[in-house]
Every structure is written in C-alpha cells, then in structure tokens.
C-alpha positions, -999 to +999 in steps of 0.1 A: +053-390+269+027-415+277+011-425+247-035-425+241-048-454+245-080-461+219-101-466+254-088-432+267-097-414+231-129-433+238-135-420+268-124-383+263-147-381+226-176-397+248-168-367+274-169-340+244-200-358+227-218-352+265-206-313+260-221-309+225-255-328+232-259-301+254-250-275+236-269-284+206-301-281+238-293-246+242-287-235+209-321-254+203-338-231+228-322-201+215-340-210+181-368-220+196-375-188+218-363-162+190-382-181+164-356-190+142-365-224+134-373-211+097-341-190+094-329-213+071-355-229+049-332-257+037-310-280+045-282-290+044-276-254+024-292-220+041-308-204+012-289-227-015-257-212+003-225-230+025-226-197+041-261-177+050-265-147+036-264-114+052-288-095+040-324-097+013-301-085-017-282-116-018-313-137-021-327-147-060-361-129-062-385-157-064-366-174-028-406-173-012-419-194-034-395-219-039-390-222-003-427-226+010-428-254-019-400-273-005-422-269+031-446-280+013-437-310-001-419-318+030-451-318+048-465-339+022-445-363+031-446-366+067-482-365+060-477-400+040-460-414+068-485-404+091-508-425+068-492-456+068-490-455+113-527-453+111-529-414+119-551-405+091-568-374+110-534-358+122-519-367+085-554-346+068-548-316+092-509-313+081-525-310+044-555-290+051-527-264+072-527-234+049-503-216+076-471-234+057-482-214+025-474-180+044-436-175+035-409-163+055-395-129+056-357-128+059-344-121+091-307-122+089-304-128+128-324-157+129-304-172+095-275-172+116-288-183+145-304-213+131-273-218+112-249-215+142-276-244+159-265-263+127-231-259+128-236-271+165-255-299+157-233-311+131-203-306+158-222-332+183-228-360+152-193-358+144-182-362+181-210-392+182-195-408+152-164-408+161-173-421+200-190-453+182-155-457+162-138-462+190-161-478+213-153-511+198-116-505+216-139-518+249-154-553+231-136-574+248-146-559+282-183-547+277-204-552+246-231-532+255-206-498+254-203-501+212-239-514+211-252-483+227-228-461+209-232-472+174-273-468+183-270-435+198-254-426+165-284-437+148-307-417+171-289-386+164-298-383+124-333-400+135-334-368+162-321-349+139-349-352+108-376-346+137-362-315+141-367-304+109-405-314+111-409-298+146-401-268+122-419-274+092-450-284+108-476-265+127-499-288+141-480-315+158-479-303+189-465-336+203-434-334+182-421-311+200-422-330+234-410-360+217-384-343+201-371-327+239-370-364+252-356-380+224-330-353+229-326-365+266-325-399+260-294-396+234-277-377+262-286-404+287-267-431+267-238-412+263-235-407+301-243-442+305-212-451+280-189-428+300-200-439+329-193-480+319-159-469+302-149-450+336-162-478+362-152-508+338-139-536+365-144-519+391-171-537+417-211-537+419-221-525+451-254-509+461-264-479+479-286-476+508-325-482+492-336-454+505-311-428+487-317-451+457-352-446+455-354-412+462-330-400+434-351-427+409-380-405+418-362-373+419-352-385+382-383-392+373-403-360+385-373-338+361-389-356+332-420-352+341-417-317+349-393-312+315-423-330+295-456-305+313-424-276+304-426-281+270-460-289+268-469-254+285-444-236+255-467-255+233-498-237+244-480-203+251-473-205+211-508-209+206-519-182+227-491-157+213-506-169+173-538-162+184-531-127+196-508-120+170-478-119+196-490-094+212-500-083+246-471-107+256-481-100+296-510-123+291-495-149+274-491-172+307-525-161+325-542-174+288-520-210+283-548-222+314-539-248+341-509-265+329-488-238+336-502-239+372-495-279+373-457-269+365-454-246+387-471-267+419-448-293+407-416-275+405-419-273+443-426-309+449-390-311+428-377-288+451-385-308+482-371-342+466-340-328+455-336-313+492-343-345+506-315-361+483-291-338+491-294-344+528-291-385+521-264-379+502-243-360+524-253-382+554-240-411+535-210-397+513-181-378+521-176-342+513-152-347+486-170-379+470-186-376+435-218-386+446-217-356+467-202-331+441-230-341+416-257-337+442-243-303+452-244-292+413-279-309+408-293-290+437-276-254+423-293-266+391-327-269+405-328-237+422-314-215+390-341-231+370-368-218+397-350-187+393-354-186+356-391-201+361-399-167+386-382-145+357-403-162+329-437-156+351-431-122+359-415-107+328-432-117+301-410-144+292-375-132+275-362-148+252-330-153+273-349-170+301-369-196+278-335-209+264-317-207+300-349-227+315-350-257+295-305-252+290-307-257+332-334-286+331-314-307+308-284-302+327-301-313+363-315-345+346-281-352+332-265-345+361-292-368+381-292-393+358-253-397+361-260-395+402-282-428+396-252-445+382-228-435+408-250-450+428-257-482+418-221-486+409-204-471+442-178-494+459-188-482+493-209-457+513-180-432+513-158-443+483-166-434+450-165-437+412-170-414+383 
C-alpha cells in the first residue's frame, strides 16, 4: 500500500475544509431563517451546559437575567470598540438599544439548532487548523500556500466572534453583510490553496480574453447580487419587527426597491452565466473541468432563481431562505474556482483541477 504523502493529507484536509466552510453557510442560514441565533445565549457552553438542554426544567430559574446581562455586557463592549474606530453614533445607538434587555424564551429547537451550527463551525476550524499544519509540507514549492493557510486560520476565529455580534446586536445592519463576505472570502482562499497544491508545476497559460473577462464579471455580479441578498433580508427583518411577524405575505411588497434591484439583477446574472457557458463549451471539451464546473455553476444559478420565485411567492419559508443563500455560496465558489482553471489551463482543450 502506497503510503500519504504530507502534500496529499494537505490537499485532501484543504478539500474537507472547502466542504465544511460550506456547511457551516447552510447551517448559518438555517439559524438565521428560524431565528435561532439566540438559542444558545453563551458560548462556548449552551446554557452553562457541553450538551443543550431539552427542555425549560433543566434550566436554573434566574437563566433570563443572567443571560441578557452577559448580552449586555457583550454589547458594551463592541460598543467600546466602536469608540475607539471613530463610530461614536453607531457605538451610542448599541447602548441606547433597549431591545437586548427583552430575554429569550427557550425554544429547545432552536438550542439545538444553533448548537448543531456550532458543532459545525467547530468541525470547519478544526479542518482549517489542521490544513495550515500541513501546508508547510509545500514551502519549498510555493510560499504563498502556508501564508494563505495559516491566515485563513486567523480569519476563521476573527469570522467567527462577528458572528456572535451579528447575534447579540440589533442595529448593525452592516454586520451581517460583512459577516456573509467575510464568510466568502475564507472559502475563496481555501479554493485558492487547493487549487495551487493541485496545479503546483504545472504551466501558466491563459485563456482566450474574452472567456476571461466574462467569468471575472460573472464573478463579480454573484457578489454583488449575494451582498443586495443579504441586504434585502436585512430590511425584510425590519419589516417582519415592525409588524410583529405578522402578516408574513407583505413582508417583501414592504422591504421597498431593493428587493426589486435583486430581482432585475438576478436576470442580468442569468444572461452572463449563459453567455459563459456557451464560451466555455465553444472553447473546452466536453469532459474538461472547465466545462464540468460551468455546467454545475449554471445548474446553480438556475436552482437559486428557483428558490428566489419560491421565496417571492410564498411568503418566504424558512427552507427556501437557507437553500437561497446555501446555492449562492456554492455558484460563487464554484465560479471562483472556474476563474482559476482558467488562468491556469495548459491549453484551450486540456485541463487542470
């Protein structure tokens, strides 16, 4: 039996740590659209407990006040740090908020939902960790692989405190959308450290411009439309507060123009991805890995369309919200790995991985 090389553990943990940054996306939509960011009000314990409880009984009797302190005090201190980056305003709102002072019922489905998003998350930093260990096996070839490793280690506990004010806050709208692209960027340089591991010595060649350019832009507008996405959720939360979440049907008439902006532009992303996938089966052959991504990228786009009609017309389920953004993370990936392809492929009709 062959023995593992340290590159090929490299390469298969980098390949897992891909799988789990995704994962953790989806379970972070599930939390997100069954509001279970506050299922458990700690960390790294769920209600002082390795293992959430079940049910009220098994909670000590003062658990609402202790834990809308700790939210508190959290706040408090974001609030500080707001201070010292010059955002005086946003840092006076976060203390002025008496909507962190309304405690949290227990809902043992959301404890374990957030918990199982945990559990997830934890999975992905483990797999991260152990990616930047053995990235160093490829330091004699390409420093930039354990560079990029061992920093996309760091962004993952950075990513990973945001998340817990995206939660604990109610005012910082922004976090949120800087908390989705922070979340793409970490998968970006683990495809990017894949990619160097897989292509490493093999040669530089570039595409024909024109496909280039087009998937740059076809990368470009999935951000875009990813960043209006989660700015549009933004404003549906704010409508569903302000009616109390209810009479859900209106929810998407009242978030107001953006929601029309992502819908014109989910079109335009239509069209470009269309237009790619015709370039890239003109200039790659059928069984090339250009022209497998493309083929997923474009399956991608329409299911997320699909998902977009569902959301529109049935009062957005739960099921849908987390399957939308789950999809949109996966065509950006999945673009974003096409790009490399690209600028790496040996020929017009070869390819590389």
């Amino acid at each position: 039996m062959q023995k593992t090389t340290a590159k090929q553990r490299f390469q298969r943990l980098n390949l897992y740590s891909i799988i789990a940054l995704f994962a953790v996306i989806l379970a972070g939509g599930v939390v997100r659209s069954s509001g279970s960011g506050m299922g458990c009000p700690d960390w790294p314990k769920c209600f002082g407990q390795y293992i959430p409880p079940t049910s009220v009984d098994q909670l000590p009797a003062d658990y609402k006040d202790k834990y809308v302190e700790g939210r508190m005090a959290k706040n408090q201190k974001f609030a500080k740090t707001l201070d010292v980056f010059g955002y005086a305003d946003l840092a006076q709102r976060i203390r002025d908020d008496k909507s962190i002072l309304v405690p949290e019922e227990f809902n043992a489905g959301r404890t374990w939902t957030e918990y199982v998003n945990r559990l997830v998350g934890a999975a992905s930093g483990i797999f991260l960790l152990l990616t930047a260990v053995y990235s160093f096996s490829y330091r004699d070839k390409s420093k930039l692989i354990p560079f990029l490793s061992v920093f996309n280690l760091l962004l993952i506990f950075f990513q990973a405190w945001l998340g817990s004010i995206v939660v604990s806050t109610n005012l910082v709208a922004w976090i949120v959308t800087v908390h989705m692209l922070l979340a793409l960027a970490i998968v970006a340089i683990c495809i990017t450290t894949y990619h160097l591991a897989r292509a490493s010595g093999r040669p530089v060649l570039r595409v024909n411009a024109l496909t280039y350019i087009v998937t740059v832009v076809a990368l470009i507008l999935s951000v875009v439309q990813i960043t209006i996405g989660t700015e549009v959720r933004e404003r549906i939360d704010a409508v569903a507060t302000r009616l109390q979440d209810g009479y859900r049907s209106t929810w998407i008439t009242n978030a107001g123009k953006i929601f029309t902006d992502h819908r014109e532009l989910a079109m335009l992303v239509l069209v470009i991805n269309l237009v790619l996938y015709l370039l890239i089966r003109r200039g790659f052959n059928r069984h090339s890995i250009q022209q497998q991504i493309m083929s997923f990228s474009f399956l991608m786009v329409v299911l997320q369309m699909v998902t977009g009609v569902v959301l529109a017309y049935l009062a957005l389920p739960p099921v849908a919200q987390a399957s939308h953004i789950f999809l949109a993370s996966l065509l950006f990936g999945a673009q974003f790995y096409l790009l490399l392809n690209l600028y790496r492929s040996a020929s017009l009709h070869g390819g590389t991985a």
